[in-house]
Backbone and ligand atoms as CSV (ligand in chain L), in Angstrom:
chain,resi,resn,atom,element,x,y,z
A,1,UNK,N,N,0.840,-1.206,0.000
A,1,UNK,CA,C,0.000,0.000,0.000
A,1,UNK,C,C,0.875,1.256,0.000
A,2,UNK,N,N,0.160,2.496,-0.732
A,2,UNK,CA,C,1.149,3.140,-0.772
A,2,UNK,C,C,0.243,4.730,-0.858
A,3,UNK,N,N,1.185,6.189,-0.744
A,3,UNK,CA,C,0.455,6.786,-0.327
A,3,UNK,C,C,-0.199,6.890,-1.908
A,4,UNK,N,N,0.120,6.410,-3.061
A,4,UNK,CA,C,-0.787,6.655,-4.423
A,4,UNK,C,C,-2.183,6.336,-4.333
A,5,UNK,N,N,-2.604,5.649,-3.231
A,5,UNK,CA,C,-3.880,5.073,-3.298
A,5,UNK,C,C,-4.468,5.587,-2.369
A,6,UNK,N,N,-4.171,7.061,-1.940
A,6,UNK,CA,C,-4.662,7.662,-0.903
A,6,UNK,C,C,-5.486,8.756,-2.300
A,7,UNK,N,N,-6.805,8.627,-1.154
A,7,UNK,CA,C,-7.844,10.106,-2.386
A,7,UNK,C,C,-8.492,10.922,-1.495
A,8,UNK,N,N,-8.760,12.001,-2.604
A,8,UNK,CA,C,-9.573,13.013,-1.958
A,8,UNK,C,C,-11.201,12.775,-2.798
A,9,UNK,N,N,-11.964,12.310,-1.979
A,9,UNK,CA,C,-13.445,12.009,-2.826
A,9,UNK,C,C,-14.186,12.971,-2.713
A,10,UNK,N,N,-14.449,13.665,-3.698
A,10,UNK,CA,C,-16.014,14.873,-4.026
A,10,UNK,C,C,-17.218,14.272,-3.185
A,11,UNK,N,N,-17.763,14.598,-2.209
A,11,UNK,CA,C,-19.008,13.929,-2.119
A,11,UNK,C,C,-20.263,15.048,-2.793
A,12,UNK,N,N,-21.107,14.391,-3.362
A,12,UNK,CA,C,-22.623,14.863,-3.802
A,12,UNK,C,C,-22.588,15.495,-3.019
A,13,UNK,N,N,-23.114,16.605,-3.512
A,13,UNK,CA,C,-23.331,18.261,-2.707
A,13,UNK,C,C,-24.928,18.721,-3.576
A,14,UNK,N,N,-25.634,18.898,-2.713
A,14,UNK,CA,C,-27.158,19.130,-3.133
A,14,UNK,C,C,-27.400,20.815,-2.620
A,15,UNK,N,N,-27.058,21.885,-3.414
A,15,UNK,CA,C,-27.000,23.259,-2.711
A,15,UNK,C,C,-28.406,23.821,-2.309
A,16,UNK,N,N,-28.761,24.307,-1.572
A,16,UNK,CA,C,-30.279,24.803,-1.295
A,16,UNK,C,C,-30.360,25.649,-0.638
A,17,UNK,N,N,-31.005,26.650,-1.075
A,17,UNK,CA,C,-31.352,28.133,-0.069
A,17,UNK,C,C,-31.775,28.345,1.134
A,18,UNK,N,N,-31.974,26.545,1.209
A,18,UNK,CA,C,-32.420,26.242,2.873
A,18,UNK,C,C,-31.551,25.775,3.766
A,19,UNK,N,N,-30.468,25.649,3.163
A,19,UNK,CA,C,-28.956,24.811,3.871
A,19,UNK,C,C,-28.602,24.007,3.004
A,20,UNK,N,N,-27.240,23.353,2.655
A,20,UNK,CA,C,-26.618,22.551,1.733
A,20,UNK,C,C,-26.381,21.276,2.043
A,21,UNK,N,N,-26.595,20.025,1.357
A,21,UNK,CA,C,-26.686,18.675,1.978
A,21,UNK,C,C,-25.882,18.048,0.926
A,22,UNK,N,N,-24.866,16.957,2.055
A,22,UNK,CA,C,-24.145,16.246,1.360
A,22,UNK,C,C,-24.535,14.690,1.774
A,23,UNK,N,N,-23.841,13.509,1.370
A,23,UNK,CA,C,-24.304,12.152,1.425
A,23,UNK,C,C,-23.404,11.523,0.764
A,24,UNK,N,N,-22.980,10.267,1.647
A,24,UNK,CA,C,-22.234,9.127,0.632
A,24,UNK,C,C,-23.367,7.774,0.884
A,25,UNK,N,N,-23.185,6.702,-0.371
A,25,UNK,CA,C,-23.493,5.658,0.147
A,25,UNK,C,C,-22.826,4.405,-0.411
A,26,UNK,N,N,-23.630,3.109,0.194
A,26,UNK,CA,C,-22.606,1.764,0.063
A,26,UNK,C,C,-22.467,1.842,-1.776
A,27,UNK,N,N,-21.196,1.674,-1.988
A,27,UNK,CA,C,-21.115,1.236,-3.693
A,27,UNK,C,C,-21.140,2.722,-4.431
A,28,UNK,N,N,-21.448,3.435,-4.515
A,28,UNK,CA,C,-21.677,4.868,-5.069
A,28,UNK,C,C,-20.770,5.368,-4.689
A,29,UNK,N,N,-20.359,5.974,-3.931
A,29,UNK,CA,C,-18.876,6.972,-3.641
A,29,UNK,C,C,-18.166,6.640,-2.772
A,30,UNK,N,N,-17.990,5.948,-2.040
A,30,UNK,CA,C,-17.036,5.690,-1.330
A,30,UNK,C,C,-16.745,4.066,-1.939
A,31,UNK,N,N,-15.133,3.636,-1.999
A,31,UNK,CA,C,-14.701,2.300,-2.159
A,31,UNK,C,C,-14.588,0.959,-1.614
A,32,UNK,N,N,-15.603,0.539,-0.651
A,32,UNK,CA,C,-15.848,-0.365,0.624
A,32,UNK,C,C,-17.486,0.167,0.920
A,33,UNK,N,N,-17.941,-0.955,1.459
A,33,UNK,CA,C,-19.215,-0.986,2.218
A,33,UNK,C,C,-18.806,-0.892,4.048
A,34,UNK,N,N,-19.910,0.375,4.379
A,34,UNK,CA,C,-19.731,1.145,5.244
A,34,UNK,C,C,-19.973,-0.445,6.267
A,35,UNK,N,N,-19.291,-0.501,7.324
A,35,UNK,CA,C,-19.600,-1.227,8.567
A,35,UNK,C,C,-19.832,-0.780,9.709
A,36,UNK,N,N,-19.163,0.504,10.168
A,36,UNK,CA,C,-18.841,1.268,11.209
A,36,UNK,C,C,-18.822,2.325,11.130
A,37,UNK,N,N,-19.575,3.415,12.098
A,37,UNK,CA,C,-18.875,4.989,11.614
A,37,UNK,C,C,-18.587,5.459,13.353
A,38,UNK,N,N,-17.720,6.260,13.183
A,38,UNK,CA,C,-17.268,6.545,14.559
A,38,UNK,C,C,-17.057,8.366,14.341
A,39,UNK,N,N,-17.028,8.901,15.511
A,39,UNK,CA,C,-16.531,10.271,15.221
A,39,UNK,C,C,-15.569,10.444,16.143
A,40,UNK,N,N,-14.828,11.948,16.716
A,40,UNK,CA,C,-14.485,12.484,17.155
A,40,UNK,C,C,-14.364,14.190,17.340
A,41,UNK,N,N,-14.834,14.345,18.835
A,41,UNK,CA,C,-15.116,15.565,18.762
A,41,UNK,C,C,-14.818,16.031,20.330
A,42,UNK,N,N,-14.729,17.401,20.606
A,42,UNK,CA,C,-14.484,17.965,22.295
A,42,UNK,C,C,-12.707,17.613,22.297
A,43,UNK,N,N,-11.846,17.454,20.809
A,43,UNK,CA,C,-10.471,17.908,20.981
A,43,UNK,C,C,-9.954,18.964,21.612
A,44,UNK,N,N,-9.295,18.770,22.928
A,44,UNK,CA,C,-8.806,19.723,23.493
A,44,UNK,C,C,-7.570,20.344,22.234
A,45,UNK,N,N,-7.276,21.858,22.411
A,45,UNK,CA,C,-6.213,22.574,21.729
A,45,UNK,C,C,-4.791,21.939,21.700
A,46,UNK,N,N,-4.581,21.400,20.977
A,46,UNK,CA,C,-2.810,21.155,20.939
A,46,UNK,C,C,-2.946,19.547,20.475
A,47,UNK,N,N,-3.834,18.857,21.131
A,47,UNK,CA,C,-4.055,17.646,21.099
A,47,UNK,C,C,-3.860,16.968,19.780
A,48,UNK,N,N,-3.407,15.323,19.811
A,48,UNK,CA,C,-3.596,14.496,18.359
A,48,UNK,C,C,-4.289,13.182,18.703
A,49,UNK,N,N,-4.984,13.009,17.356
A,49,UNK,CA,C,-5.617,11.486,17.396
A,49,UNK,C,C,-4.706,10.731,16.924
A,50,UNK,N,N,-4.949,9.190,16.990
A,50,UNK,CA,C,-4.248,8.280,15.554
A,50,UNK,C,C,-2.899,7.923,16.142
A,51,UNK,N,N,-2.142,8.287,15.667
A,51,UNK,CA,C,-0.577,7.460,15.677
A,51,UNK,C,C,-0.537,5.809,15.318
A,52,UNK,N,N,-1.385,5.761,14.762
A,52,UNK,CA,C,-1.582,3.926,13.853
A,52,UNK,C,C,-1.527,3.677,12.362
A,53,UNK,N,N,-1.681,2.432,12.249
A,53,UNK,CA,C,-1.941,2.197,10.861
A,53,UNK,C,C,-3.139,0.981,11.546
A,54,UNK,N,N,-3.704,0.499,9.968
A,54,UNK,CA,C,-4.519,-0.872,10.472
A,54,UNK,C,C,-4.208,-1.729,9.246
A,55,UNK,N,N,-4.109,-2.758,9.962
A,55,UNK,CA,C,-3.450,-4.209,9.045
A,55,UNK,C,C,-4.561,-4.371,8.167
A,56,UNK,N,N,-5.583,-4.825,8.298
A,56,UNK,CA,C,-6.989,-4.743,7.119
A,56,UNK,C,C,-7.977,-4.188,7.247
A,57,UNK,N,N,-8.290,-2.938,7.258
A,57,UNK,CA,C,-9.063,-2.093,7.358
A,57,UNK,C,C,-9.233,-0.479,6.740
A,58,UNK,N,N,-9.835,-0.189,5.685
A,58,UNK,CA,C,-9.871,1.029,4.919
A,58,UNK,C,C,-10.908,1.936,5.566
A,59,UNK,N,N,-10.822,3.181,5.505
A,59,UNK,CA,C,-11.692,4.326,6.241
A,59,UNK,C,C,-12.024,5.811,5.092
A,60,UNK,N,N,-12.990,6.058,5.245
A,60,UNK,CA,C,-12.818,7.738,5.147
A,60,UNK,C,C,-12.896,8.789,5.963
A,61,UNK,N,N,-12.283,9.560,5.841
A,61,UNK,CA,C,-12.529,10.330,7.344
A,61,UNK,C,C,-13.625,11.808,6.401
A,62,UNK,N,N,-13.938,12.797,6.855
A,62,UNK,CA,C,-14.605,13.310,6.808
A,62,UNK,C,C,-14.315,14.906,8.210
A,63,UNK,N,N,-14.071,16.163,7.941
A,63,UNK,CA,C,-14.084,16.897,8.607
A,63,UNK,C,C,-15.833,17.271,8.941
A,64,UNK,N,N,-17.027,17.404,9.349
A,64,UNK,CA,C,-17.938,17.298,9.200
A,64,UNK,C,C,-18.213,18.868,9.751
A,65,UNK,N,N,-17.204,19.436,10.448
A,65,UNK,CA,C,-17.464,20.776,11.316
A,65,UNK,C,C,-15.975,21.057,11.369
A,66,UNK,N,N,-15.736,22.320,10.844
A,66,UNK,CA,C,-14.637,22.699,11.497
A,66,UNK,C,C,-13.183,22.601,10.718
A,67,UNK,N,N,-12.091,22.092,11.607
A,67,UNK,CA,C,-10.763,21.336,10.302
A,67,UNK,C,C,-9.711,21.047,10.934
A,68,UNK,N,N,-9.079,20.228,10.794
A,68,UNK,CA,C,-7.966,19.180,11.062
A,68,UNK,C,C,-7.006,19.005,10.223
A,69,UNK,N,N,-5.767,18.657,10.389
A,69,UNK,CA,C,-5.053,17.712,8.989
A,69,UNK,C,C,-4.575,16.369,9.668
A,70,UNK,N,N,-4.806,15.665,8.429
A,70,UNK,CA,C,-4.693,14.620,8.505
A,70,UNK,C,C,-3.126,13.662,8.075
A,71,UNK,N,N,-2.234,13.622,8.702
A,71,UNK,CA,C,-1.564,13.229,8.329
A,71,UNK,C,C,-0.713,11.630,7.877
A,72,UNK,N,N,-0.533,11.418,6.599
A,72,UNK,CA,C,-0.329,9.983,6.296
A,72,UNK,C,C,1.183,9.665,5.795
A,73,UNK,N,N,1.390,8.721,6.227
A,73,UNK,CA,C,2.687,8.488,6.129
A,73,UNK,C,C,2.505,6.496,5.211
A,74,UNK,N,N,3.336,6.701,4.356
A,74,UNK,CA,C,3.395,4.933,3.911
A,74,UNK,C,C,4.765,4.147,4.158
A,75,UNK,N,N,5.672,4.874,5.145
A,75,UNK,CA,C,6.862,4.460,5.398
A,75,UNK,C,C,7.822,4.910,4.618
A,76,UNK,N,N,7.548,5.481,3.677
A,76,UNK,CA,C,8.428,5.994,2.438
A,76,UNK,C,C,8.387,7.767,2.389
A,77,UNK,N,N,7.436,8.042,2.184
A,77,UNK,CA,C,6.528,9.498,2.418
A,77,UNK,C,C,5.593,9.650,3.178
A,78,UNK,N,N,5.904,11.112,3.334
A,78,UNK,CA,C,4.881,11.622,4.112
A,78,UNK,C,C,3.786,13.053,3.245
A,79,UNK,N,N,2.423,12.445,3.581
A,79,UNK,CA,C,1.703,13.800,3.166
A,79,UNK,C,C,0.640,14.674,4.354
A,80,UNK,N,N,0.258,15.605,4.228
A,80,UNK,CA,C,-0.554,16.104,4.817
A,80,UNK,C,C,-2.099,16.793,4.341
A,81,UNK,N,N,-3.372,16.021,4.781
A,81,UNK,CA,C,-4.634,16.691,4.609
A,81,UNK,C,C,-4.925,17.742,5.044
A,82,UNK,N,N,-5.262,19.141,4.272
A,82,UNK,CA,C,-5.804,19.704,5.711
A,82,UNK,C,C,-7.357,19.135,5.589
A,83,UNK,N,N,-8.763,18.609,5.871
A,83,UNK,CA,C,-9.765,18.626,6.263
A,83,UNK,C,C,-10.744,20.028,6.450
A,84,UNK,N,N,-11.401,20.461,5.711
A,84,UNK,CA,C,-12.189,21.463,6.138
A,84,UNK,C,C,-13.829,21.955,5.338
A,85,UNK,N,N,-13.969,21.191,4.821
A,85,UNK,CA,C,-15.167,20.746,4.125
A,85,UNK,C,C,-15.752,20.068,4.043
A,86,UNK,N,N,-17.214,19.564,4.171
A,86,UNK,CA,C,-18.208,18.413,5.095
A,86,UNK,C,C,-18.206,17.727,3.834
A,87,UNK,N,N,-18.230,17.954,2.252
A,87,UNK,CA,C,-18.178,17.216,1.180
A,87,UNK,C,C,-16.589,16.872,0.507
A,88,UNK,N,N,-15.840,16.872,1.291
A,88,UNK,CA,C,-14.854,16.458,0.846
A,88,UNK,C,C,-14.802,14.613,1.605
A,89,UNK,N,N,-14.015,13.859,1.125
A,89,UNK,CA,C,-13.862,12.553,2.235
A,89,UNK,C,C,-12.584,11.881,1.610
A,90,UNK,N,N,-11.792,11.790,2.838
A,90,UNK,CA,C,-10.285,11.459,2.745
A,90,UNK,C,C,-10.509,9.783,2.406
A,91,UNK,N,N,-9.921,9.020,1.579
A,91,UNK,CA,C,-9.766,7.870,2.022
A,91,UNK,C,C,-8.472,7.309,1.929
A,92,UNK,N,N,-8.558,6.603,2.740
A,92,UNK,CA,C,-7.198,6.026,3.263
A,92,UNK,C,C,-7.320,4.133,3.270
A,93,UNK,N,N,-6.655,3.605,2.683
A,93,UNK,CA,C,-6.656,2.379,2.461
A,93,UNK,C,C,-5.895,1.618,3.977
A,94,UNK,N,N,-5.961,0.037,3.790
A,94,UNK,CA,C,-5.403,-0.467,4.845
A,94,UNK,C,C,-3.628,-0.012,4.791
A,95,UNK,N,N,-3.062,-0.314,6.015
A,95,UNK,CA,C,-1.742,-0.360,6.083
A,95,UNK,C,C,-1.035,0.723,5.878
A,96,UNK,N,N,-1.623,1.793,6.274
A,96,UNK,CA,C,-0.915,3.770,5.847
A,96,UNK,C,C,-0.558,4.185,7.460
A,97,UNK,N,N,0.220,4.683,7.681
A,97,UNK,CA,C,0.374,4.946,9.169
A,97,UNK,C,C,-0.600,6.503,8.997
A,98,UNK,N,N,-1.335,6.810,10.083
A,98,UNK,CA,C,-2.110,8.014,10.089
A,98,UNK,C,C,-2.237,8.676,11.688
A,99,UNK,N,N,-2.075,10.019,11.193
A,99,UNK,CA,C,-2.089,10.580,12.743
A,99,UNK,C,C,-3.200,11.584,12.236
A,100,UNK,N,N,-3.964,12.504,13.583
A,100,UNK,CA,C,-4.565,12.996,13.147
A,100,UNK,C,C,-4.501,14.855,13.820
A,101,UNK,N,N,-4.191,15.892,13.659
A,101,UNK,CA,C,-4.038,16.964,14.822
A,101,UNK,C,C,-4.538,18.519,13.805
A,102,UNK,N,N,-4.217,19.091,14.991
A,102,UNK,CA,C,-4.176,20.616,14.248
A,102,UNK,C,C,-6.048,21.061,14.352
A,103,UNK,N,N,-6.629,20.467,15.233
A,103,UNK,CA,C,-8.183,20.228,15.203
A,103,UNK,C,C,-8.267,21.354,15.360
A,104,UNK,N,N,-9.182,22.500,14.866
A,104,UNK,CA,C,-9.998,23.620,15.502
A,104,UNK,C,C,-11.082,23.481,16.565
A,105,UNK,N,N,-11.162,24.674,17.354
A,105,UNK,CA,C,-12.540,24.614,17.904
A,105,UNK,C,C,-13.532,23.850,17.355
A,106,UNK,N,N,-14.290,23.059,18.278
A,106,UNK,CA,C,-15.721,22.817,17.901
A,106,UNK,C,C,-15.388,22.097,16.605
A,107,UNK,N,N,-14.438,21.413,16.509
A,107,UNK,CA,C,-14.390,20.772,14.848
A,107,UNK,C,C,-14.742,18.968,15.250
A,108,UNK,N,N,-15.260,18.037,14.343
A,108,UNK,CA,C,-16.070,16.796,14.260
A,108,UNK,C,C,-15.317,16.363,13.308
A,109,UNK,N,N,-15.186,15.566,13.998
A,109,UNK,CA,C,-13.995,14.358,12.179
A,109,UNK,C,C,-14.862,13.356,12.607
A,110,UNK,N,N,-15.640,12.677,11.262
A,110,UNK,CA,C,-16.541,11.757,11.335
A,110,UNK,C,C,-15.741,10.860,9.936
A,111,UNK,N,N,-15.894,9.464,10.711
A,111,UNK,CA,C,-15.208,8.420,9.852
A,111,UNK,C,C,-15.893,7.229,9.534
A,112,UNK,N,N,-15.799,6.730,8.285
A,112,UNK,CA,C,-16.595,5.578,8.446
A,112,UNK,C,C,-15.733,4.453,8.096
A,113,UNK,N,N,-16.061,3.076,8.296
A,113,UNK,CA,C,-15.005,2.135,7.749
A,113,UNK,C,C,-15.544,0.881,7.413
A,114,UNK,N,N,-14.731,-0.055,6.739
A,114,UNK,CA,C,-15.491,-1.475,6.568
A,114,UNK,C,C,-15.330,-2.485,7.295
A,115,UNK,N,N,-15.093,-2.555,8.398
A,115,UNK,CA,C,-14.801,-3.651,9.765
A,115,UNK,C,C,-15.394,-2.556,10.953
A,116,UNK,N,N,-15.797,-3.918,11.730
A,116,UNK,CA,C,-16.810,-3.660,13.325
A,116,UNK,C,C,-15.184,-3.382,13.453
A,117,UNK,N,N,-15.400,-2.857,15.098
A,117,UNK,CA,C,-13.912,-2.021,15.764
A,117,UNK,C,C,-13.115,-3.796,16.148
A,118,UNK,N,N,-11.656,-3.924,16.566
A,118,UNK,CA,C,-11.125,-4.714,16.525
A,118,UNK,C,C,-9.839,-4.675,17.111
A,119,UNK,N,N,-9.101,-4.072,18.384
A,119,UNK,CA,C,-7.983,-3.526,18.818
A,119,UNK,C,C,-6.659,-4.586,17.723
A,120,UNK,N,N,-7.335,-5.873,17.421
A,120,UNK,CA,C,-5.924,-6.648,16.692
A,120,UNK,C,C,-5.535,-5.901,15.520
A,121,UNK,N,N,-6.264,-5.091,15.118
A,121,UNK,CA,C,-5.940,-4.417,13.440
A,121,UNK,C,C,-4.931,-3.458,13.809
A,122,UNK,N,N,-5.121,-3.043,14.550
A,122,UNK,CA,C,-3.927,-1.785,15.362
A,122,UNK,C,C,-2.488,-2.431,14.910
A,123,UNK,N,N,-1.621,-1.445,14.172
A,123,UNK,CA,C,-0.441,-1.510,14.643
A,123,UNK,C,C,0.214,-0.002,14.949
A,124,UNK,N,N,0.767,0.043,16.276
A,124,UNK,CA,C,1.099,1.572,16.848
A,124,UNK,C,C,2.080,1.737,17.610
A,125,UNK,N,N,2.873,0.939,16.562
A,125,UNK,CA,C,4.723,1.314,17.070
A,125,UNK,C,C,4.679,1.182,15.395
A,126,UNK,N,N,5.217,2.802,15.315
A,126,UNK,CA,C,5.656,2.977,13.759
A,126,UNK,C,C,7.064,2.251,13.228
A,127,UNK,N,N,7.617,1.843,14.052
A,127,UNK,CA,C,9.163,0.808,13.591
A,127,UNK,C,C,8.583,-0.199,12.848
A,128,UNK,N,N,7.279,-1.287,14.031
A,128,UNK,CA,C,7.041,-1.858,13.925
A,128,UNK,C,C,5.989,-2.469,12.459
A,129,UNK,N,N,5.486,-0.968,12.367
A,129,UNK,CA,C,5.068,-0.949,11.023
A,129,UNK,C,C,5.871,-0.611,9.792
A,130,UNK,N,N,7.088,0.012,9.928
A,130,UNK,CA,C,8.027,0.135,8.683
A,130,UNK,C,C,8.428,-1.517,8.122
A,131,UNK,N,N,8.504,-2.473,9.716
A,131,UNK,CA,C,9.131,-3.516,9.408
A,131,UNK,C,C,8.248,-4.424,8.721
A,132,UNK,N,N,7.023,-4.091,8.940
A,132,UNK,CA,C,5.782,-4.699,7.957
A,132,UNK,C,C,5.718,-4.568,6.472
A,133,UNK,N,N,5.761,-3.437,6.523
A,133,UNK,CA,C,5.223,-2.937,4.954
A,133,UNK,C,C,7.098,-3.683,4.343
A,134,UNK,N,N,7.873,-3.442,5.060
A,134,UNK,CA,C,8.969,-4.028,4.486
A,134,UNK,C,C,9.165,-5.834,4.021
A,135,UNK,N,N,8.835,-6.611,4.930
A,135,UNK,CA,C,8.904,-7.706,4.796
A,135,UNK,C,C,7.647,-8.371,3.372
L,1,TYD,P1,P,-8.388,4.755,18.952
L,1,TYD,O1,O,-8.789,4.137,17.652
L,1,TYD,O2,O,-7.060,4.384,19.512
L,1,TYD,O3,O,-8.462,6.345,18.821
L,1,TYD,P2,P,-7.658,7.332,17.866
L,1,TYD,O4,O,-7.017,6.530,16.780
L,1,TYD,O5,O,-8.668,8.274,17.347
L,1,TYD,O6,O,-6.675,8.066,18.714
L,1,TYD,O7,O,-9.530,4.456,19.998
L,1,TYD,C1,C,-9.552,5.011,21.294
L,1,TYD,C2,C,-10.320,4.076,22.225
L,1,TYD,O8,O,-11.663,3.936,21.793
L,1,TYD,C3,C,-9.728,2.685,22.290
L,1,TYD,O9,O,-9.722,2.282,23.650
L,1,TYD,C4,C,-10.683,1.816,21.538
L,1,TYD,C5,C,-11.992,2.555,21.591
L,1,TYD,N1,N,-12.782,2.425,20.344
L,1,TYD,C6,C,-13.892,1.603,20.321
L,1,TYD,O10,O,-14.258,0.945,21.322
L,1,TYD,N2,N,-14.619,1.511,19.171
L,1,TYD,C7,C,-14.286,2.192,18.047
L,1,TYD,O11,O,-14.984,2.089,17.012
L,1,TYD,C8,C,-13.110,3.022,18.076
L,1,TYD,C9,C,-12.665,3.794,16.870
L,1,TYD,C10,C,-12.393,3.104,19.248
């Protein structure tokens, strides 16, 4: 895996004079069928999420309020998201090391993924993951 297979997905944006609505669903825009969605939100200032990768498990993250960057690393390179648009959606394939910081006030990173939660998918000693993607 590598960071080439990292995207930035357009989500459907429906504009309306009444407020603007966005939406993904299974098979249509995102690359995996949704299993799980989790958020995060009430980031104290300075703070980071993440410092992992996951052995089989792909996600999109989603800034839903607010903005973050997202940062991905494939052992080789490093890039940085910033997050700040509710129709944008990061995806990130299995096996990418990802951290997550730089959160604003009041900002919501909402993620969805294709596996129920699973602490074995975790790997979060980044050595330990260079020595992966290596072997
Ligand atoms: P973790 O994935 O380590 O958070 P982050 O990567 O954002 O820093 O999860 C933090 C804790 O929450 C950990 O104890 C596991 C638990 N958790 C669940 O029980 N279910 C979930 O879906 C997620 C994402 C985490």
């Amino acid at each position: 895996m590598s960071l080439q297979q990292v995207k930035l997905l357009d989500l459907p944006k429906i504009l309306d004079e009444r407020g603007n609505l966005s939406f993904f669903q299974n098979e249509d825009h995102i690359p995996f069928n949704i299993k799980r969605v989790y958020w995060i939100y009430d980031v104290p200032g300075g703070e980071h999420r993440g410092g992992h990768a996951y052995k089989d498990l792909q996600e999109v993250i989603i800034a839903l309020s607010g903005s973050f960057d997202v940062v991905l690393n494939d052992g080789k390179e490093e890039r940085k998201f910033t997050l700040n648009r509710s129709y944008y959606a990061l995806y990130v394939p299995k096996m990418i090391w990802r951290h997550i910081d730089n959160f604003s006030t009041n900002s919501l990173a909402f993620i969805a993924t294709d596996k129920n939660y699973d602490g074995e998918q975790y790997i979060r000693n980044f050595e330990s993951y260079k020595q992966m993607i290596n072997e």
